[in-house]
C-alpha positions as CSV (number, residue, x, y, z in Angstrom):
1,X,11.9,-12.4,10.1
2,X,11.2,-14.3,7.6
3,X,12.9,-18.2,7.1
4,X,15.7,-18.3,4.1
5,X,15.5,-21.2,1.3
6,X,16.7,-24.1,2.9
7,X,19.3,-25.6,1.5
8,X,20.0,-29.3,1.0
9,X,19.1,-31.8,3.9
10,X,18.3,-35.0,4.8
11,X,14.9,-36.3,5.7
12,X,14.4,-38.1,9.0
13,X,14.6,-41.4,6.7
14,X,18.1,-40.1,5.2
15,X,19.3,-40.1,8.5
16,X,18.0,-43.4,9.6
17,X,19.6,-45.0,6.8
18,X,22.8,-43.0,7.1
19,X,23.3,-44.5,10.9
20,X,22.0,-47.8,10.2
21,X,24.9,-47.8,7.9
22,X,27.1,-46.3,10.8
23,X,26.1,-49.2,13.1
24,X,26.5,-52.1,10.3
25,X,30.1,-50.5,9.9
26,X,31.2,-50.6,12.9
27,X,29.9,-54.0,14.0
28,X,31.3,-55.6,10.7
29,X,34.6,-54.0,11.8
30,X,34.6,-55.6,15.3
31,X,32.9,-58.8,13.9
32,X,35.6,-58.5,10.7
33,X,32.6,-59.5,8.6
34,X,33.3,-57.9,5.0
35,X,29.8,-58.2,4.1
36,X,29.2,-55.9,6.5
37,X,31.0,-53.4,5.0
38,X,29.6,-53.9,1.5
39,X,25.9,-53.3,3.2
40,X,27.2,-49.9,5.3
41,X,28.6,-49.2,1.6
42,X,26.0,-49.3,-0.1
43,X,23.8,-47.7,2.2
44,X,25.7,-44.7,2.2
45,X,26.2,-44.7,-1.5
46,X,22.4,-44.4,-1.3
47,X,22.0,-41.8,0.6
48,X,24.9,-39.3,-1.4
49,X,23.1,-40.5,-4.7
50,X,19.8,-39.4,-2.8
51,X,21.1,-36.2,-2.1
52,X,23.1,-35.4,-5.2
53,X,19.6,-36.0,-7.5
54,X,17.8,-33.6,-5.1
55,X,20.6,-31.2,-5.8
56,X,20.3,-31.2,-9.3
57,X,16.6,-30.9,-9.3
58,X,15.2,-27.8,-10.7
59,X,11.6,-27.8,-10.8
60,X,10.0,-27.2,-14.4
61,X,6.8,-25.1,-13.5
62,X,4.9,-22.1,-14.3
63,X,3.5,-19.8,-11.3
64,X,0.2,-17.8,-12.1
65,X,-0.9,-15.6,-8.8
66,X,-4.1,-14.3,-8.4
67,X,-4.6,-11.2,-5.5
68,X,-5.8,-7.6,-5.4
69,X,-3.2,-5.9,-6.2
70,X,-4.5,-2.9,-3.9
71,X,-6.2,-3.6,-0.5
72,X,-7.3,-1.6,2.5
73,X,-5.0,-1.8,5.5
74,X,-6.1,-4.0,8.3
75,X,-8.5,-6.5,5.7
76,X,-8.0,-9.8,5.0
77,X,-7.0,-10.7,1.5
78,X,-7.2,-14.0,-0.3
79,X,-3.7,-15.3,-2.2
80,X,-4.4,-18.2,-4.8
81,X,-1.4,-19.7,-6.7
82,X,-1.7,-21.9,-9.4
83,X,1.0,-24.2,-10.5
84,X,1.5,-25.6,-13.9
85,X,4.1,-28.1,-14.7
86,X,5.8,-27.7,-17.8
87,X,7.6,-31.3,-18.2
88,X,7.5,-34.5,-16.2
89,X,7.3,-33.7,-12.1
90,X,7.3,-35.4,-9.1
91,X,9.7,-34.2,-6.9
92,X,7.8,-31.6,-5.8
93,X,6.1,-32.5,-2.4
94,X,5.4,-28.8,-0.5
95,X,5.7,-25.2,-0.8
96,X,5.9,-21.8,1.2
97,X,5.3,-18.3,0.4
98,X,7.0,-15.9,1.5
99,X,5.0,-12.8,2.9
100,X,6.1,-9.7,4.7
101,X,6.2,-9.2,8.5
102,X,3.3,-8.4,10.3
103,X,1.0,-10.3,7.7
104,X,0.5,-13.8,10.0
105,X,2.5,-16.8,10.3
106,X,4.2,-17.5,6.9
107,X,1.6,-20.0,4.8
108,X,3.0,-23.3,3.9
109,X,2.0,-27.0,3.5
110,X,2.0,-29.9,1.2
111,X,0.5,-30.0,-2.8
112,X,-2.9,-31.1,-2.9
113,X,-1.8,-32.8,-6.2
114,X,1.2,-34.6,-8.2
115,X,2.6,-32.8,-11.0
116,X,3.1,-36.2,-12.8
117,X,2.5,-34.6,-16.1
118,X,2.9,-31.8,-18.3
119,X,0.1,-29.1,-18.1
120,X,-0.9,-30.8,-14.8
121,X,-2.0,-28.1,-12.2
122,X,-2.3,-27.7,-8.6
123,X,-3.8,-25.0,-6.9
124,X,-2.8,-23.6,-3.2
125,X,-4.6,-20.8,-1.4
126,X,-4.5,-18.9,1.7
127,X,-5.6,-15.5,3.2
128,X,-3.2,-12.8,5.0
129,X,-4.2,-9.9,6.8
130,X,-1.8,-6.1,6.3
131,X,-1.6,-4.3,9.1
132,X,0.2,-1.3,7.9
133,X,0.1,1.1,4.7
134,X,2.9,0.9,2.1
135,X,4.0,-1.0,-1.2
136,X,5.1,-4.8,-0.1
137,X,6.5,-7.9,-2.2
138,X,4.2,-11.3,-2.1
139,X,6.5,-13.8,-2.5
140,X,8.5,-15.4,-3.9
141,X,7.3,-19.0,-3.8
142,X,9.2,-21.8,-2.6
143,X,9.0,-25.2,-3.5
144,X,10.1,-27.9,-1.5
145,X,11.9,-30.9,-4.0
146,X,12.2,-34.4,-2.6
147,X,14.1,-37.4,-4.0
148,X,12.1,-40.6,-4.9
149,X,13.3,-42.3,-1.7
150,X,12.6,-40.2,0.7
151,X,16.0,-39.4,1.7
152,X,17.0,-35.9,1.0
153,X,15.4,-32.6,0.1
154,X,15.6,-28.8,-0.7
155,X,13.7,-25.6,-1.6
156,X,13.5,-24.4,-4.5
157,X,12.8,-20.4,-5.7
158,X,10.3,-20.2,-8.7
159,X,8.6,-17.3,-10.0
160,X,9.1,-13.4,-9.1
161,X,7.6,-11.5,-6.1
162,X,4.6,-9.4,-6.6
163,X,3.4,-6.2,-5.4
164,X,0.6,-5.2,-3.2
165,X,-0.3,-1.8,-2.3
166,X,-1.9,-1.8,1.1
167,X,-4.1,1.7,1.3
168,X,-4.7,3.4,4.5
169,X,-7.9,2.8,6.3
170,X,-10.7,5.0,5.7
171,X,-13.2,5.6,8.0
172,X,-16.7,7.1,7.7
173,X,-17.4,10.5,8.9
174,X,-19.9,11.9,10.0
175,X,-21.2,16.1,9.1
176,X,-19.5,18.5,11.2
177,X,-20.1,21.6,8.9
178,X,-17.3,21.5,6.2
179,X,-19.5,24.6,4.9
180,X,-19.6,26.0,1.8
181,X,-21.5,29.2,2.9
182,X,-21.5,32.7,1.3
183,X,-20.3,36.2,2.9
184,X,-24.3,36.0,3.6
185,X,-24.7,32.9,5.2
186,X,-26.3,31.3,1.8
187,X,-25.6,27.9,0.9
188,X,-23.9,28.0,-2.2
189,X,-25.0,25.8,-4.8
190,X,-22.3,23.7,-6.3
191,X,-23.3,21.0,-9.6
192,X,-20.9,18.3,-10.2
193,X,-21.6,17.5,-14.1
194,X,-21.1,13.3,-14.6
195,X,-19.9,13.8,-17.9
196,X,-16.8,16.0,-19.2
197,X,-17.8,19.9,-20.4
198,X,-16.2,20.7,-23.4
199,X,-14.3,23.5,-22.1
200,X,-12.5,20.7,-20.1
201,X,-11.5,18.9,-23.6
202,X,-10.3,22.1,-24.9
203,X,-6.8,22.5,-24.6
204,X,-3.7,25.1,-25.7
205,X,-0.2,25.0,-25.6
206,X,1.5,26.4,-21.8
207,X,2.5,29.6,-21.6
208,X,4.8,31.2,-18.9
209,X,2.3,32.0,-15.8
210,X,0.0,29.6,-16.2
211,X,-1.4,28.0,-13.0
212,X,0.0,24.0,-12.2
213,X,-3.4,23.1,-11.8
214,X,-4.8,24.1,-15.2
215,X,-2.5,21.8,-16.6
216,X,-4.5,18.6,-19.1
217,X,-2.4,15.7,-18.4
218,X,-4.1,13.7,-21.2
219,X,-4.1,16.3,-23.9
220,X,0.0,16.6,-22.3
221,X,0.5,13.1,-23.3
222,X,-1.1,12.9,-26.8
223,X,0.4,15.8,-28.0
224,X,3.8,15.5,-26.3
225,X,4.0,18.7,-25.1
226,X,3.0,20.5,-21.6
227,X,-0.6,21.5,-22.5
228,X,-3.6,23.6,-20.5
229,X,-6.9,23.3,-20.3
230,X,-8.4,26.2,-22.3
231,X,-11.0,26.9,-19.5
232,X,-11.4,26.1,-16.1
233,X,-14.7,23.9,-15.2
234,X,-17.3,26.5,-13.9
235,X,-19.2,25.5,-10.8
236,X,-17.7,22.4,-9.3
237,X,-17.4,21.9,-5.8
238,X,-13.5,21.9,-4.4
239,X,-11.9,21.4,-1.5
240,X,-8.2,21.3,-0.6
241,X,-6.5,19.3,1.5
242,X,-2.9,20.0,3.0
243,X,-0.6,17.1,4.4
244,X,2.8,17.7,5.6
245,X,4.3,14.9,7.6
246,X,7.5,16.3,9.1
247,X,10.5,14.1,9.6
248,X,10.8,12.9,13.2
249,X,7.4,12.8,13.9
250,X,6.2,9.7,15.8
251,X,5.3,7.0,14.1
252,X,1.8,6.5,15.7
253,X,1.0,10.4,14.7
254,X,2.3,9.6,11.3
255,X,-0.2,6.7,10.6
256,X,-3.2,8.7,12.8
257,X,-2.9,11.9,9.9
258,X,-2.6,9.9,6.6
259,X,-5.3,8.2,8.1
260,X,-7.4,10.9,8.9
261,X,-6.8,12.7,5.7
262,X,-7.5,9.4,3.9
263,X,-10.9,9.7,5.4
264,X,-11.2,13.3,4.8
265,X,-10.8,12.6,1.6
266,X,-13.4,9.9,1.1
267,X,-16.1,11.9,2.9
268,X,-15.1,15.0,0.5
269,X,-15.5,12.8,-2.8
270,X,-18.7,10.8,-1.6
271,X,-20.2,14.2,-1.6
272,X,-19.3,15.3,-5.0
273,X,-16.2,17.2,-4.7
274,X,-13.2,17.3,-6.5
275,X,-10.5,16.8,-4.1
276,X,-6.8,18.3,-4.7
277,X,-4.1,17.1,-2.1
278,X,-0.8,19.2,-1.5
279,X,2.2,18.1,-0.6
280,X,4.7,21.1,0.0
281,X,7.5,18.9,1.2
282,X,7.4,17.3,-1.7
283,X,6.3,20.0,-4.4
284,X,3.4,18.0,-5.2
285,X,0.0,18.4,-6.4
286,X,-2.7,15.4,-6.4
287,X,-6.3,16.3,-7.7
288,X,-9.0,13.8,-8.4
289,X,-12.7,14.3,-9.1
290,X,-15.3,12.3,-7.1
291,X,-15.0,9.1,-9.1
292,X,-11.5,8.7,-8.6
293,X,-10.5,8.6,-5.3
294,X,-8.7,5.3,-5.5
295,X,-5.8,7.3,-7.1
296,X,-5.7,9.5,-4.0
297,X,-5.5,6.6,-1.5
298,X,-2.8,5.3,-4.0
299,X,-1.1,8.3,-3.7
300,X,-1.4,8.3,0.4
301,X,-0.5,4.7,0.9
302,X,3.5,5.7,0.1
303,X,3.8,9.1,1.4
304,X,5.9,9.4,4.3
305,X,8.1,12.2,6.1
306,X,10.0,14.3,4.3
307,X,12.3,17.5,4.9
308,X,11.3,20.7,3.1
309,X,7.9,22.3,2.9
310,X,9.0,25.8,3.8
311,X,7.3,27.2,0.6
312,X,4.1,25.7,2.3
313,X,2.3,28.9,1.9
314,X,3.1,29.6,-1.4
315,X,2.9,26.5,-3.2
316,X,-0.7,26.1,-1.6
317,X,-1.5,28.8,-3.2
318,X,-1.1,27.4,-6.7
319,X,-4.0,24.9,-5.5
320,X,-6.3,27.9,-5.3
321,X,-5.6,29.4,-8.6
322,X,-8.6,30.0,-10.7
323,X,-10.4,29.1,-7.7
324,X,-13.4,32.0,-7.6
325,X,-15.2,31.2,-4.4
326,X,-13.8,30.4,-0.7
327,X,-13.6,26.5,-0.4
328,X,-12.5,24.1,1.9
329,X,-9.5,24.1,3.5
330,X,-8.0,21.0,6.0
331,X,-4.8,20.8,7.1
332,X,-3.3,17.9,8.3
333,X,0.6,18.3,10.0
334,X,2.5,15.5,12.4
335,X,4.5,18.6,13.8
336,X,2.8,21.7,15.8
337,X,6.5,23.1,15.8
338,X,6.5,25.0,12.5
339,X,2.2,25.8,12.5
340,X,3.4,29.7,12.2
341,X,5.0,29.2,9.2
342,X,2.0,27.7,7.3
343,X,-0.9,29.4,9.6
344,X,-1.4,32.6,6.6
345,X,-3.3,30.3,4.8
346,X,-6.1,30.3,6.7
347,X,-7.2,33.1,4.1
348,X,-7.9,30.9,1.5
349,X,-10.4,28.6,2.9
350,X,-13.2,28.9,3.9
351,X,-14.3,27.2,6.6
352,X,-10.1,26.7,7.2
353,X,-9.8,23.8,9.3
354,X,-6.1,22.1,10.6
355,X,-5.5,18.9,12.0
356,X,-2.0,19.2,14.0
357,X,-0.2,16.9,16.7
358,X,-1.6,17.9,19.4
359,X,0.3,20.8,20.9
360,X,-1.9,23.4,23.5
361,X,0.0,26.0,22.4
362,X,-0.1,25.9,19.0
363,X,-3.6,24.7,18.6
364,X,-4.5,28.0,20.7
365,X,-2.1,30.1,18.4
366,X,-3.9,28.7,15.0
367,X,-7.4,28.8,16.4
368,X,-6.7,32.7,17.6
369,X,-6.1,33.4,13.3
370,X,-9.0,31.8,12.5
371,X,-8.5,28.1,11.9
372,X,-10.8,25.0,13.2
373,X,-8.1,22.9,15.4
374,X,-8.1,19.8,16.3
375,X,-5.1,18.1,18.1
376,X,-4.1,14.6,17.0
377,X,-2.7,11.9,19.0
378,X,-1.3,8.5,17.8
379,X,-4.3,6.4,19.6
380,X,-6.5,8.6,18.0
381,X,-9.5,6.9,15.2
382,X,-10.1,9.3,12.6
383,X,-13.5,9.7,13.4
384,X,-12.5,10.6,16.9
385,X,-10.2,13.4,15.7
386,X,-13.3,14.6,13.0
387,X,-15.8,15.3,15.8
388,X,-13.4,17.8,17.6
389,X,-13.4,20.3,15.5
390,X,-16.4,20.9,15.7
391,X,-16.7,22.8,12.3
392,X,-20.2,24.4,12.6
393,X,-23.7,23.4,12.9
394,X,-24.2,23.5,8.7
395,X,-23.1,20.5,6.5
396,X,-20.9,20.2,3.4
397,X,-23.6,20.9,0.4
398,X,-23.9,17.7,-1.8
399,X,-22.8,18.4,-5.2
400,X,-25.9,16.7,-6.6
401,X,-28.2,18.8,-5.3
């Protein structure tokens, strides 16, 4: 866990001094020297002034951090903080930073600099390493204030914690036939245009019946009103991924899916395709061309279990409208329990592949309909899990060709 702000304290000096002035005390009693007691006085008179100045110091400074703000899970990042004094400072003589468990031992040491003067700066750095997905606080900093003598000190809290958004790893997969192939065994042939068509810019007021994925988020936010695109893009490759993480699911599973659907993902948009990402349990639709995948991995860094999803079929099917040809279809579920409920849609993909927790039963069930299975396991690496289904012998067309 980590360490709370220390409070006030006496330095190994502060104590030194406060028992010297013990012992001078008690001998000058004994001895009935008053000197004595003038010295043991004094000394302590020190050491409370010592401590009341360190109390009343509040550092005058300006924190400027520099970090990614997004990062892979499981890479080490860099943290540099820069900090400017804005009046006369010396007190200041170390620092820590907080950082969240599981990043390393919490960094801390002394200033490389005095901040004698105003606009003076002094730079710290160090590196941490996330292990886990999520959205975590850096920070805040803490600043340990000394008194001129030595005697006392405290920490001190300046500036606000930051965010960082850890992403999921992604691994790279290899081909194992995602196929686009027609009812005759033909490759279709799928062009992803760089630039926007203009039946993409074109856009109408919604109307009752409209599909949720027609839906022109920009032109919505100009105009202030739910808009649609005119048109839908003619031609683009597609695929649709499925992720339902089911509450009670083991941890390990958890992380080995979003994982694997990360990747999925990333192999998917490397090859040209436009990528949507449904979430029944949470009613939610994510879809994101090849050049924007980062908004995916956003998306799957803070997804976690959630109740509901019994709609799966249906809302699934709202990914697919306007959707001419059979595309790809992966499934990705922490729970084999409820694969029945959810195992129809094998229909609209095609090849239909489904990533479950590994169950013997209902991966036999699901691959009897139709659907590539794979069972997961929470030791499992993604690439691992890829290889076993075993798709088919053809490989997913690239858009640019």
């Amino acid at each position: 866990m980590p360490r709370r702000a220390r409070a006030l304290r006496l330095t190994s000096r502060g104590w030194t001094l406060l028992a010297g002035a013990i012992v001078i005390l008690t001998i000058a009693t004994f001895a009935n020297r008053r000197e004595g007691l003038y010295v043991a006085a004094f000394l302590t008179l020190v050491v409370i002034a010592s401590a009341i100045a360190v109390r009343l110091q509040r550092p005058s400074v300006e924190i400027e951090r520099r970090f990614p703000t997004e990062t892979p899970a499981g890479e080490e990042i860099e943290v540099t903080d820069i900090i400017r004094a804005i009046s006369h400072t010396t007190s200041i003589v170390g620092w820590r930073e907080r950082v969240p468990v599981g990043w390393g031992e919490q960094p801390q040491g002394l200033l490389p600099v005095t901040l004698a003067a105003p606009g003076r700066r002094a730079g710290i750095r160090y590196t941490v390493r996330p292990r886990k997905r999520g959205v975590y606080e850096l920070g805040p900093l803490r600043l340990r204030v000394r008194d001129p003598l030595g005697l006392a000190e405290a920490e001190r809290t300046v500036g606000a914690p930051a965010e960082v958004t850890v992403l999921p790893r992604v691994s790279n997969l290899h081909d194992v036939g995602l196929s686009g192939a027609d009812g005759d065994g033909k490759l279709r042939e799928r062009n992803y245009l760089a630039a926007p068509r203009v039946d993409e810019l074109i856009a109408r007021e919604y109307r009752a019946g409209d599909p949720i994925r027609r839906v022109h988020w920009r032109a919505t936010a100009r105009h202030g009103e739910l808009m649609v695109r005119q048109e839908e893009p003619q031609g683009d490759p597609e695929a649709v991924l499925v992720l339902m993480l089911a509450p009670g699911s083991d941890a390990l599973v958890v992380e080995a899916v979003v994982e694997l659907c990360a990747s999925v993902a990333a192999h998917m948009t490397e090859r040209g395709y436009r990528v949507t990402l449904v979430e029944p349990g949470e009613s939610r639709l994510t879809s994101v061309m090849p050049t924007e995948l980062a908004a995916l991995l956003t998306r799957l860094a803070v997804c976690g279990p959630v109740a509901g999803g019994a709609d799966a079929v249906e809302f699934t099917r709202a990914a697919f409208d306007g959707v001419a040809a059979p595309i790809p279809l992966v499934v990705f579920s922490t729970s084999a329990e409820h694969a029945a409920t959810w195992s129809p849609l094998v229909t609209l993909g095609r090849p239909a592949a489904a990533f479950v927790a590994a169950d013997a039963s209902a991966e036999h069930a699901l691959a009897d309909e139709g659907w590539r299975v794979a069972g997961v396991y929470g030791s499992d690496r993604p690439m691992d899990v890829w290889e076993r289904i075993a798709l088919s012998s053809s490989e997913v067309p690239d858009a640019a060709t």
